[in-house]
C-alpha positions as CSV (number, residue, x, y, z in Angstrom):
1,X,-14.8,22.8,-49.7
2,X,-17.3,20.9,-51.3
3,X,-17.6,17.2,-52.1
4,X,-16.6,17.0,-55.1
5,X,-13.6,18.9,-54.4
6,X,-13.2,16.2,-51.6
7,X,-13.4,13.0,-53.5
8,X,-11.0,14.7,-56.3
9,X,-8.0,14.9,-53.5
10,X,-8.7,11.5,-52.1
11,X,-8.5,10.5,-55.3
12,X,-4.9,11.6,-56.0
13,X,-3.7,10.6,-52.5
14,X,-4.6,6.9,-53.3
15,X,-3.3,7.1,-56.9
16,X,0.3,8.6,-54.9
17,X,-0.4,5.3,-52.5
18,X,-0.7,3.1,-55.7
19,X,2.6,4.2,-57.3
20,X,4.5,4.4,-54.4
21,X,3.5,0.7,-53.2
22,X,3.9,-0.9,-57.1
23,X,7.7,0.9,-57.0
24,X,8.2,-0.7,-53.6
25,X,7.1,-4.1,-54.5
26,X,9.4,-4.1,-57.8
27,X,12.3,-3.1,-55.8
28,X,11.7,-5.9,-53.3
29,X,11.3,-8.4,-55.7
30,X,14.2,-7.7,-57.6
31,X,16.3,-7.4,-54.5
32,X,14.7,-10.9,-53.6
33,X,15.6,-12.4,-57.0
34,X,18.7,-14.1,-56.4
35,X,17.5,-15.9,-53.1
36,X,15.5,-18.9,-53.3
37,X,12.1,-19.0,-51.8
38,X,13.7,-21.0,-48.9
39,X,16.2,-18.6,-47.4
40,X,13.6,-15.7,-47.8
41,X,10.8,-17.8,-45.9
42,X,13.7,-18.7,-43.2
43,X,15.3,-15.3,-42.9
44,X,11.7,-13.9,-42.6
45,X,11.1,-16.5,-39.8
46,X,14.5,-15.9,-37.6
47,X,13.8,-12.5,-37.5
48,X,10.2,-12.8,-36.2
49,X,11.3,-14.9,-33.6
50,X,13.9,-12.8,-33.0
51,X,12.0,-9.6,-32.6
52,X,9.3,-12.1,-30.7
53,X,12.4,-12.9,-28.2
54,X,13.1,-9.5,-27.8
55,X,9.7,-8.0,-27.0
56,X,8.9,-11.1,-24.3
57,X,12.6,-10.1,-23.1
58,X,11.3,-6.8,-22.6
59,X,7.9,-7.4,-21.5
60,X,8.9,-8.0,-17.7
61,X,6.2,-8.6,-15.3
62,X,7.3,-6.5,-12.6
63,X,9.8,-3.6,-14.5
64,X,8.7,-1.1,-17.0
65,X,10.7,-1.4,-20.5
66,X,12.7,1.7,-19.4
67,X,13.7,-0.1,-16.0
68,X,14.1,-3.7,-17.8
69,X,17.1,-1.9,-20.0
70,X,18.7,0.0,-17.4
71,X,19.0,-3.1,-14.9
72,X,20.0,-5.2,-18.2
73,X,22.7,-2.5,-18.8
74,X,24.4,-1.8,-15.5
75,X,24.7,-6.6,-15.1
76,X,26.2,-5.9,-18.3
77,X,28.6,-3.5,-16.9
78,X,29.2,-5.0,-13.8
79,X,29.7,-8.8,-15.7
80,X,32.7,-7.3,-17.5
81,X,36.5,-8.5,-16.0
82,X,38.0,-5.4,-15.9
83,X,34.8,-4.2,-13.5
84,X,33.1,-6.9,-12.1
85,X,36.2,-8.2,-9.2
86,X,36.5,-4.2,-8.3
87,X,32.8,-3.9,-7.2
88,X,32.9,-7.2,-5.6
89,X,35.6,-6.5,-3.7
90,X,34.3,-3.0,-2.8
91,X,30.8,-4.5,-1.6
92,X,32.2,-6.6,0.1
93,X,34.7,-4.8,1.8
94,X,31.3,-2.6,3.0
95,X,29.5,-6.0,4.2
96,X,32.7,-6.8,5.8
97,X,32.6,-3.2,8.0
98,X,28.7,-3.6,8.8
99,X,29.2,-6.7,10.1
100,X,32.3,-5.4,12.9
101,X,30.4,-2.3,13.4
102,X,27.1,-4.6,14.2
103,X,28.9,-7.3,16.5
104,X,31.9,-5.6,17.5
105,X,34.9,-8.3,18.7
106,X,35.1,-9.0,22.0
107,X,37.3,-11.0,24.2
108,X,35.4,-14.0,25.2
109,X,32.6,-13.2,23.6
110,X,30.4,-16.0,21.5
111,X,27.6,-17.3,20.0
112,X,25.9,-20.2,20.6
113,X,25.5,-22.6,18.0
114,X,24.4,-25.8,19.4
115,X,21.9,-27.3,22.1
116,X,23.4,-27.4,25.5
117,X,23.7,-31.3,26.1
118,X,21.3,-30.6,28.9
119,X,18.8,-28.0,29.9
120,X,19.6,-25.1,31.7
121,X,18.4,-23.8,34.5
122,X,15.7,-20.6,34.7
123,X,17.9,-18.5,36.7
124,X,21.0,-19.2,34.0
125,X,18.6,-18.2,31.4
126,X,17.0,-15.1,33.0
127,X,20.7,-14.3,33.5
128,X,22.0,-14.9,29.9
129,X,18.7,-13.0,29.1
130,X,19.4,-9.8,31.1
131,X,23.1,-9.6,29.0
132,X,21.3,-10.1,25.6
133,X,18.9,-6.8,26.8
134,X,22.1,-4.8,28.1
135,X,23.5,-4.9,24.9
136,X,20.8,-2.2,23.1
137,X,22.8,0.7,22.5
138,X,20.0,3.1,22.0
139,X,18.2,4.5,24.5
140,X,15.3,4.3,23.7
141,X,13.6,4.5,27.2
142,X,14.6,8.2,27.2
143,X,13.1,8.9,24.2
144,X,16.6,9.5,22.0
145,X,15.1,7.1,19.5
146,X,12.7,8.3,16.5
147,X,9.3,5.7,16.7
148,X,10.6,2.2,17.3
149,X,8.8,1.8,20.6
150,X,5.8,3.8,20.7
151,X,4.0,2.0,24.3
152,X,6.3,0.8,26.6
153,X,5.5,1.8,29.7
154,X,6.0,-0.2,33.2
155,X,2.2,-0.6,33.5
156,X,1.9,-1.4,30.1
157,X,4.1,-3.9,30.1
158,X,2.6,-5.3,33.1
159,X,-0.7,-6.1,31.7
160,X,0.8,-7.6,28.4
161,X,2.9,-9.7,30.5
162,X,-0.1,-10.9,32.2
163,X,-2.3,-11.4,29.4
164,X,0.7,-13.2,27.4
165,X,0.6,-15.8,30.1
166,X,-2.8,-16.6,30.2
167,X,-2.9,-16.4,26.1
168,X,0.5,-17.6,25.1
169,X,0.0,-21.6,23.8
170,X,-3.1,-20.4,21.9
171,X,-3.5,-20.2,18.2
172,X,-6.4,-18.8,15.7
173,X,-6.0,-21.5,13.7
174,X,-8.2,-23.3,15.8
175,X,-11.1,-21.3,16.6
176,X,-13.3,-24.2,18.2
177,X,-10.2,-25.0,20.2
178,X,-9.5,-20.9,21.2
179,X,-13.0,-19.5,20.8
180,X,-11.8,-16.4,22.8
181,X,-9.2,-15.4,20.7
182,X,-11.7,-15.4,17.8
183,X,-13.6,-13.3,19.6
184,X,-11.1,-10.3,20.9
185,X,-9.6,-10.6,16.5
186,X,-13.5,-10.0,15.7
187,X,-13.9,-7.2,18.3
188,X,-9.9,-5.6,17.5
189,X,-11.3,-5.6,14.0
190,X,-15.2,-4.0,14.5
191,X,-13.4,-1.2,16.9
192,X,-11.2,-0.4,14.0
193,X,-14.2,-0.1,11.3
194,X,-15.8,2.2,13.3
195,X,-13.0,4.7,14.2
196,X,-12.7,4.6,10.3
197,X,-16.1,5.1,9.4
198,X,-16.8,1.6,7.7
199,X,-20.4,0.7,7.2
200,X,-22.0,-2.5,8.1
201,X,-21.3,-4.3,4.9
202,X,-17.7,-3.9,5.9
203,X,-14.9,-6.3,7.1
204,X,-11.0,-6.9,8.0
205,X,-8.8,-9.3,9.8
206,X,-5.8,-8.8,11.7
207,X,-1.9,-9.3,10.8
208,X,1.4,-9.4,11.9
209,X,2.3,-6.2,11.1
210,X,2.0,-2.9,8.3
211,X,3.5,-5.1,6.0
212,X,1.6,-7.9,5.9
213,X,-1.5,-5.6,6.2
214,X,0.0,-4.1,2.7
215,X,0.6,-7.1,1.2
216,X,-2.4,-8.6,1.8
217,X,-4.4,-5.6,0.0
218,X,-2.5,-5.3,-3.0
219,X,-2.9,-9.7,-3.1
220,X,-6.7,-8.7,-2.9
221,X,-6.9,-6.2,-5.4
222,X,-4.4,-8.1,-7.6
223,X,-6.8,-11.2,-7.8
224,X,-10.0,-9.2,-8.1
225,X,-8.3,-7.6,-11.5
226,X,-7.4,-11.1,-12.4
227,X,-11.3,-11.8,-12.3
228,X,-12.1,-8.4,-14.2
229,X,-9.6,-10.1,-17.0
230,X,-6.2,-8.2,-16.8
231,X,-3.3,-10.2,-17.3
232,X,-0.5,-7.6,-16.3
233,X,-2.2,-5.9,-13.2
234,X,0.0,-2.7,-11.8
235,X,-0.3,-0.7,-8.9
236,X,0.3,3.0,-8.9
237,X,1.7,4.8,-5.8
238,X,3.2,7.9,-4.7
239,X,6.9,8.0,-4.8
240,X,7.0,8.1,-0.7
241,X,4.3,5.3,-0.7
242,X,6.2,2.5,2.5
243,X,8.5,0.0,0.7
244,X,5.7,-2.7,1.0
245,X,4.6,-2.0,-2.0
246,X,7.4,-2.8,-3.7
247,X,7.6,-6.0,-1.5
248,X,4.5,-6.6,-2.6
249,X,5.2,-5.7,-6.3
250,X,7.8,-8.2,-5.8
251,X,6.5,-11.2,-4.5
252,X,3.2,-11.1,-6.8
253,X,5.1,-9.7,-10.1
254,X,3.0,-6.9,-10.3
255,X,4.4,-3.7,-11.4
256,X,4.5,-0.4,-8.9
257,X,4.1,2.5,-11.0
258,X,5.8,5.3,-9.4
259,X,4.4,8.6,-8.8
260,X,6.7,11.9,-8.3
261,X,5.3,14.5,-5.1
262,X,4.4,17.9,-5.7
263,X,7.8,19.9,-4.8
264,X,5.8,22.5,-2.8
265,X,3.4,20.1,-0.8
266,X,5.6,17.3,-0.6
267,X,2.9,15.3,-1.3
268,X,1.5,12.8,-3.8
269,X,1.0,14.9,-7.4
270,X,-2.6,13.9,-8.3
271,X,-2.7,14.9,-11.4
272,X,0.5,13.1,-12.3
273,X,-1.0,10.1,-10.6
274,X,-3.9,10.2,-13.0
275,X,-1.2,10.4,-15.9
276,X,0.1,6.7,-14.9
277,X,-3.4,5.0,-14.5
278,X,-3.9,2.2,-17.1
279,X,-6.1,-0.5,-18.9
280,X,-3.8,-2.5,-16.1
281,X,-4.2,0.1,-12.9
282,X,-6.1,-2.1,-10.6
283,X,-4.9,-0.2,-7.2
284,X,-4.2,3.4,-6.0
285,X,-2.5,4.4,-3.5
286,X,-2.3,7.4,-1.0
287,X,-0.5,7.7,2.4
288,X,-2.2,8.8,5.6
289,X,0.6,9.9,6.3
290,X,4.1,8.8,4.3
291,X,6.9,7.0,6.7
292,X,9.0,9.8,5.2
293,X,8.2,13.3,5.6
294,X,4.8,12.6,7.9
295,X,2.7,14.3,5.4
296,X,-1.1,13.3,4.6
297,X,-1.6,12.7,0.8
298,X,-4.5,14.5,-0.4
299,X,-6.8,11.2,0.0
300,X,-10.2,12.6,-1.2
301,X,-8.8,13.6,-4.6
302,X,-7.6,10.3,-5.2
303,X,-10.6,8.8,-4.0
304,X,-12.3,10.5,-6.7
305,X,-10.0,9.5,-8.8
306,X,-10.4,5.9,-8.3
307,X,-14.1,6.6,-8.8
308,X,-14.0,7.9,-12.3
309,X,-12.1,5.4,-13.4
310,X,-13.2,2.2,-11.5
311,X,-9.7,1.6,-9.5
312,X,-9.7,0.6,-5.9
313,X,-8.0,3.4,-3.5
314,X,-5.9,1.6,-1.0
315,X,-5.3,4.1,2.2
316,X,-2.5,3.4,4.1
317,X,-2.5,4.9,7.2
318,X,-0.2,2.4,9.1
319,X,2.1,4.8,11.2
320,X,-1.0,7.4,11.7
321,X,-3.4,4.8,12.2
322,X,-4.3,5.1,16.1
323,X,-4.0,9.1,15.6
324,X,-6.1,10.1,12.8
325,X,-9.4,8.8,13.7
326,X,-8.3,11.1,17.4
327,X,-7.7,14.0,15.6
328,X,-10.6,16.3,15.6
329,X,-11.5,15.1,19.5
330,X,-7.7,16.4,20.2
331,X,-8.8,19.4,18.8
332,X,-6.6,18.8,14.9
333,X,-9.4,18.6,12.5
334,X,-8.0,16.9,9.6
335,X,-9.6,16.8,5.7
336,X,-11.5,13.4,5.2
337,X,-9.1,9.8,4.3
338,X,-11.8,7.1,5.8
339,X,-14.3,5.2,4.6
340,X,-16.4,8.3,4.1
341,X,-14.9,8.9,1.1
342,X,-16.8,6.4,-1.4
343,X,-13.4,5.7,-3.3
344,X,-12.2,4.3,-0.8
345,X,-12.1,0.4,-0.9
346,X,-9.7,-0.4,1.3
347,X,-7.4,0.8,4.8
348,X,-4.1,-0.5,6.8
349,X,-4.0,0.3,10.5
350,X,-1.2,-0.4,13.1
351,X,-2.3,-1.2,16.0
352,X,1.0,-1.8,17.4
353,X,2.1,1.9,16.7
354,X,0.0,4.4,17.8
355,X,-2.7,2.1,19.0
356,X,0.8,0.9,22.1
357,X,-0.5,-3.0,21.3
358,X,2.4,-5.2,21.7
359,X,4.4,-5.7,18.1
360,X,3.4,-8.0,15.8
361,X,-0.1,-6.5,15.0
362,X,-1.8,-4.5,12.3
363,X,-5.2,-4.5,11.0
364,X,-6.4,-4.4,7.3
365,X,-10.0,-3.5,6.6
366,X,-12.5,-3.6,3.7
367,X,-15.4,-1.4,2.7
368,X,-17.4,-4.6,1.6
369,X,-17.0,-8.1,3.0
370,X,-17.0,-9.3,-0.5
371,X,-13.7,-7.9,-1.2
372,X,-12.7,-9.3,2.0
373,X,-13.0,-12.8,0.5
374,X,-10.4,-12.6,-2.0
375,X,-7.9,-12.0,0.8
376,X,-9.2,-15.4,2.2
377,X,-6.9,-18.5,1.0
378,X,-8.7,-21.8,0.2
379,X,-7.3,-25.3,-0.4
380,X,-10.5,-27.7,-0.4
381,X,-8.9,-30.6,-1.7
382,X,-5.9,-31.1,0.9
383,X,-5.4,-34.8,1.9
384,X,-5.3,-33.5,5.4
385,X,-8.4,-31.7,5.3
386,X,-10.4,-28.2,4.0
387,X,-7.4,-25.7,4.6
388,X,-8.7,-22.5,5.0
389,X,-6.8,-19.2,6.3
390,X,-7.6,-14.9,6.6
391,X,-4.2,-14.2,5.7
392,X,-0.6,-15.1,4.8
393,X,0.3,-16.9,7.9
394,X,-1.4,-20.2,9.0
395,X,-0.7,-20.6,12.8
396,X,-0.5,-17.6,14.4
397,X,0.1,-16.2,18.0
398,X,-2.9,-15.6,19.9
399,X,-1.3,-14.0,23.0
400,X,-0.3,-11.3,20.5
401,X,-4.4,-10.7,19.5
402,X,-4.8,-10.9,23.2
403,X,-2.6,-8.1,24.2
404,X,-3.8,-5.9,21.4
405,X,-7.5,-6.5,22.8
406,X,-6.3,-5.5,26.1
407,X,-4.4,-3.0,24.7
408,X,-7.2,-1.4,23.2
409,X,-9.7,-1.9,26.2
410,X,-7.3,-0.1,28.8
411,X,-7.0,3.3,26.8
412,X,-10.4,3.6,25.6
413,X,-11.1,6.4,23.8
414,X,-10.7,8.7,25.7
415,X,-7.2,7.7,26.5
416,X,-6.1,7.7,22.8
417,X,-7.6,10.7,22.4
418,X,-5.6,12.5,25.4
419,X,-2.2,10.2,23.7
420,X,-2.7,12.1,20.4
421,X,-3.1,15.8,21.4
422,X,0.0,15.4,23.9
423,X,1.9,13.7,20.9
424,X,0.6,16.5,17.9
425,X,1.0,19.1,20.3
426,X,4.9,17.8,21.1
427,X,5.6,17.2,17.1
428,X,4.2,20.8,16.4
429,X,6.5,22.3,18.8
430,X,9.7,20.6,17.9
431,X,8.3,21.7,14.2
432,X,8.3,25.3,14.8
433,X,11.6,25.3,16.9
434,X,13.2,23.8,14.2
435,X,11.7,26.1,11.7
436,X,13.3,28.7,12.9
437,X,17.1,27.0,12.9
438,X,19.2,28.6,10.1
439,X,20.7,26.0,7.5
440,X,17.6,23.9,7.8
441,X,13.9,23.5,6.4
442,X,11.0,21.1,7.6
443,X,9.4,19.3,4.8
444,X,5.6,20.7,4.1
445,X,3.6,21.4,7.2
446,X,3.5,18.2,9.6
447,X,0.0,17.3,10.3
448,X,0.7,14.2,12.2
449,X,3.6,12.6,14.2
450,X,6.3,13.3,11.6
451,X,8.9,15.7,11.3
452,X,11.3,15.7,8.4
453,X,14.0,17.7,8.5
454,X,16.5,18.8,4.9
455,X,18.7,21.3,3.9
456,X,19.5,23.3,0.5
457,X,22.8,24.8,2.0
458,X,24.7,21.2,3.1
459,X,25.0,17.4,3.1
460,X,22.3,16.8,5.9
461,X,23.8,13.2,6.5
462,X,26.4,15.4,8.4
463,X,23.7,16.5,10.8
464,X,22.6,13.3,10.9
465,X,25.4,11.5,12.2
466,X,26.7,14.1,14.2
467,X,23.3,13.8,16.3
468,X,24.0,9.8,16.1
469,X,27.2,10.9,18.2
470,X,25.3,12.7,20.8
471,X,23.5,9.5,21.4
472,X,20.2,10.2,18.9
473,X,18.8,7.5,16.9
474,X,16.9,9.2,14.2
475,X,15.2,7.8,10.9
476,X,18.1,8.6,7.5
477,X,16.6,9.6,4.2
478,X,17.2,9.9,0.9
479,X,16.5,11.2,-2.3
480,X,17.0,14.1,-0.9
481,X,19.7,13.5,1.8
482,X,17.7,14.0,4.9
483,X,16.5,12.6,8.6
484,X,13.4,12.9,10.2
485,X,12.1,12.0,14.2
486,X,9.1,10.5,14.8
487,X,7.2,11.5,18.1
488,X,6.0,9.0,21.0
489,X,5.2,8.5,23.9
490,X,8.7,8.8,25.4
491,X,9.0,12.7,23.8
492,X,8.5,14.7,26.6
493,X,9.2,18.4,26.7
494,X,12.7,18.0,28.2
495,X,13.6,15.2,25.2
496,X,12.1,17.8,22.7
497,X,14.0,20.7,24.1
498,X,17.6,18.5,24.1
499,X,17.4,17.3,21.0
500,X,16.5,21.0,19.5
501,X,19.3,22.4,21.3
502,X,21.6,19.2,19.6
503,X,20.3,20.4,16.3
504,X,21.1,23.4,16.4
505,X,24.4,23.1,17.9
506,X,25.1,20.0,15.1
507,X,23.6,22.7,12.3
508,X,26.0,25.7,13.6
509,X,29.1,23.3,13.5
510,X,28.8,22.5,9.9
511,X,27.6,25.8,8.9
512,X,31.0,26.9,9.6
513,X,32.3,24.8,6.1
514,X,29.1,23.7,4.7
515,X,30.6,22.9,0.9
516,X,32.6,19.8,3.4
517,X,32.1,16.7,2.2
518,X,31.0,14.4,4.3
519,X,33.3,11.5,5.8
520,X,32.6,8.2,7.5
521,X,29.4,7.0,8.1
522,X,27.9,10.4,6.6
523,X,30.2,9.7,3.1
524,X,28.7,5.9,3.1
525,X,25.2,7.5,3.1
526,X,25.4,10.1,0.5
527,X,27.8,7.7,-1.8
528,X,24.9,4.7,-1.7
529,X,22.2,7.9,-2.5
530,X,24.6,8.9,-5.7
531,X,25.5,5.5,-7.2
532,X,23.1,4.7,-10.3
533,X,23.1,1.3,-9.9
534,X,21.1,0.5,-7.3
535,X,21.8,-3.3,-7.2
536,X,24.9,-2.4,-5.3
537,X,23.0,-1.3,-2.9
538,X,20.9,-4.2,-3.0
539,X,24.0,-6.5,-2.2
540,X,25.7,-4.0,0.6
541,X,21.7,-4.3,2.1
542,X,21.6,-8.0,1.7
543,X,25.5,-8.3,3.1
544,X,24.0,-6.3,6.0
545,X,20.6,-8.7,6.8
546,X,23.3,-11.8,6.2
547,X,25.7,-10.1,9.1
548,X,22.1,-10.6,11.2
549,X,22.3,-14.4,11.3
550,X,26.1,-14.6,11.2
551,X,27.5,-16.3,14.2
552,X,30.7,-16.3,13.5
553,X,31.6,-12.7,15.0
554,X,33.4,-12.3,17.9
555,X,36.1,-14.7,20.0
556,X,35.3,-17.7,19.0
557,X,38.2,-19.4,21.2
């Protein structure tokens, strides 16, 4: 087609435009003609701010547009009369049954409430102390219990108990007042960049916990896109990423972009994950391994991905943390998810997991001290002073940094290396005699400490709770209905062989009528999986975390 022919069809189209916009404007105006100029300027105006309302309405800082309408649509629901007094009397009705299944009533039986009038005595309290401890109804010293308490031992506890003494009125806060605690934080920290492969430019601090480590990372990388100029920073994580995220999402009003798992691998779908990235992205996320299923996102292709496009990759390897780096020594060579990776800018350790330090720490590290600094909070112009803290919490325990120290010191790494191929070997066979159970599937292939455990043939829940009857504490899941057990220390080979011969007597039972549905505590589990509105199960979870502090249970005569 030559030019000429070009310019001729341009030409028509913009003589078309021409008509077509002189017809429009004569039908506007003569529509317009019986209004004065007035109500046309403030109709014109009502609607703008109108539309203006509505977009700001939508424009939520923490929920997509789609999520914004759905939660705006189900309070509608719920706020009408014929609705809203039959779900609050069915949530609470549900908070009512927590709380009696949580403190059941005894005769007798109360709380305290007040201050005895006078102090008691150390024997009275090491007494009243020794009933509050008999009341755990899991047994978790015999392993029946999936994680919770991964150390524990008696000479464990011994040397925690002895270093809490000598460390227990000390405080990092002060660190010309406790220069020792300073120093075991700096060391906990240096041991933990170097099992991860950090370089010397490289830094971290300790926390309270995974959490905290979490939150701390996504504050980071929140503030750093605040100096890179985005407004509306959001974080994009696999759909099994820990519920920190969201904590986090919630506390900083930044939006967590959800990422769906591959249905074969059962792990993050990177390619979907690139789909969600952003102007806004200003964090990745991939799990070493995912408190779910145990599975190890695959972190080098994210890594790459945060390179192309600029995005700090955030590794969270919290549950794993005090296993991975053991791996390959243990004779489990894993692909790479350290600092080796160059997209890698950030990692979350638990030291009180894996690592057997007392609870209450966690590490969070940085490839680059720099990042490190936006972590730090600064108040220089307090009336009482420069206030200046590493992380969320301003006093904090130093008898806790002490026993991780000592912790760390007493297994060496040769002794977390021994830990982690007894613990992989154990989780490997209870994943291969569970394979081979009829009715049941193991989600992917369990690199770690994980197994999850689903079926395609019945409600798992009713596995799950049957096991609960034979004494077993296990970790519930949803989306799909499932349970997993998570290995320790306490998993020996006679726990592992009891609780496959429970499963597969719990399977074989329900086999028998597997379209049943479930009842009890299995029908509460798969009814708050199938309700749409998830705010209900917001307030039945928040009804259950009131029941906590609630001291009115029991006989209070």
């Amino acid at each position: 087609m030559d030019m000429e022919r070009v310019k001729e069809i341009g030409g028509d189209l913009l003589d078309t435009t021409v008509i077509y916009l002189e017809k429009a404007r004569v039908e506007v105006n003569s529509r317009c003609a019986r209004y004065e100029a007035w109500q046309i300027i403030l109709v014109a105006v009502g609607i703008t701010l109108l539309i203006s309302r509505f977009l700001k309405w939508l424009d939520h800082p923490r929920l997509t547009k789609k999520q914004r309408v759905v939660q705006s649509f189900w309070r509608f629901l719920k706020g009408l009369p014929i609705i809203k007094g039959k779900v609050k009397e069915e949530v609470a009705k549900n908070v009512k049954k927590i709380g009696e299944e949580m403190y059941p009533n005894k005769e007798g039986d109360r709380f305290l409430t007040e201050l005895p009038a006078d102090g008691i005595s150390q024997k009275e309290i090491l007494s009243r102390l020794e009933s509050y401890e008999a009341t755990s109804i899991a047994d978790w010293k015999n392993g029946r219990v999936s994680g919770c308490v991964y150390g524990g031992t008696e000479e464990l506890s011994s040397l925690c108990s002895e270093v809490y003494h000598r460390f227990a009125w000390t405080n990092p806060l002060h660190p010309d007042v406790f220069p020792g605690v300073r120093r075991m934080e700096a060391e906990v920290v240096a041991m933990c960049l170097k099992l991860y492969n950090a370089g010397p430019e490289a830094g971290g601090t300790m926390t309270s916990g995974g959490t905290e480590s979490i939150l701390l990372a996504v504050q980071t990388f929140r503030d750093i896109a605040f100096e890179r100029g985005i407004e509306r920073p959001e974080i994009v994580v696999p759909s099994t990423a820990h519920a920190a995220f969201d904590k986090a999402g919630h506390y900083f009003g930044l939006r967590v972009i959800k990422v769906p798992n591959d249905p074969k691998t059962h792990t993050v779908d990177v390619k979907a994950m690139r789909g969600k990235i952003t102007k806004n992205t200003c964090l990745l996320v991939a799990s070493a391994p995912s408190f779910p299923y145990g599975l190890i996102d695959n972190v080098e292709e994210v890594s790459k991905l945060g390179e192309r496009y600029n995005i700090h990759v955030h590794v969270d390897a919290c549950l794993g943390g005090f296993l991975l780096p053991f791996m390959e020594k243990a004779g489990f060579p894993l692909p790479l998810f350290d600092f080796r990776l160059p997209g890698v800018s950030s990692i979350s350790v638990d030291t009180h997991k894996y690592g057997y330090a007392p609870k209450g720490s966690s590490v969070i590290m940085y490839k680059d001290k720099e990042i490190r600094n936006f972590q730090f909070f600064v108040a220089p112009n307090w009336s009482g002073g420069i206030y200046a803290t590493p992380t969320m919490a301003g006093s904090r325990p130093g008898a806790l940094i002490a026993g991780c120290w000592a912790t760390l010191m007493k297994f060496g790494e040769n002794g977390y290396v021994k830990e982690t191929k007894r613990i992989i070997e154990e989780t490997r066979y209870i994943t291969e005699k569970l394979k081979k159970i009829d009715g049941i599937f193991v989600f992917g292939t369990p690199l770690l400490s994980v197994v999850a455990v689903g079926s395609h043939k019945f409600d798992t829940f009713r596995v799950f709770v049957a096991l609960g009857k034979k004494g077993w504490n296990l970790n519930s899941l949803q989306f799909p209905a499932s349970f997993h057990l998570c290995v320790t220390q306490r998993h020996t080979r006679e726990v592992s062989n009891a609780l496959i011969k429970d499963v597969r007597e719990c399977v074989k039972e329900v086999m028998k009528d597997p379209g049943k549905k479930a009842e009890g505590a299995a029908a509460l589990y798969g009814t708050a999986q199938s309700i749409p509105d998830r705010s209900i199960i917001t307030d039945m979870a928040r009804g259950y975390l009131a029941a906590c502090y609630n001291t009115a249970m029991g006989d209070q005569n």
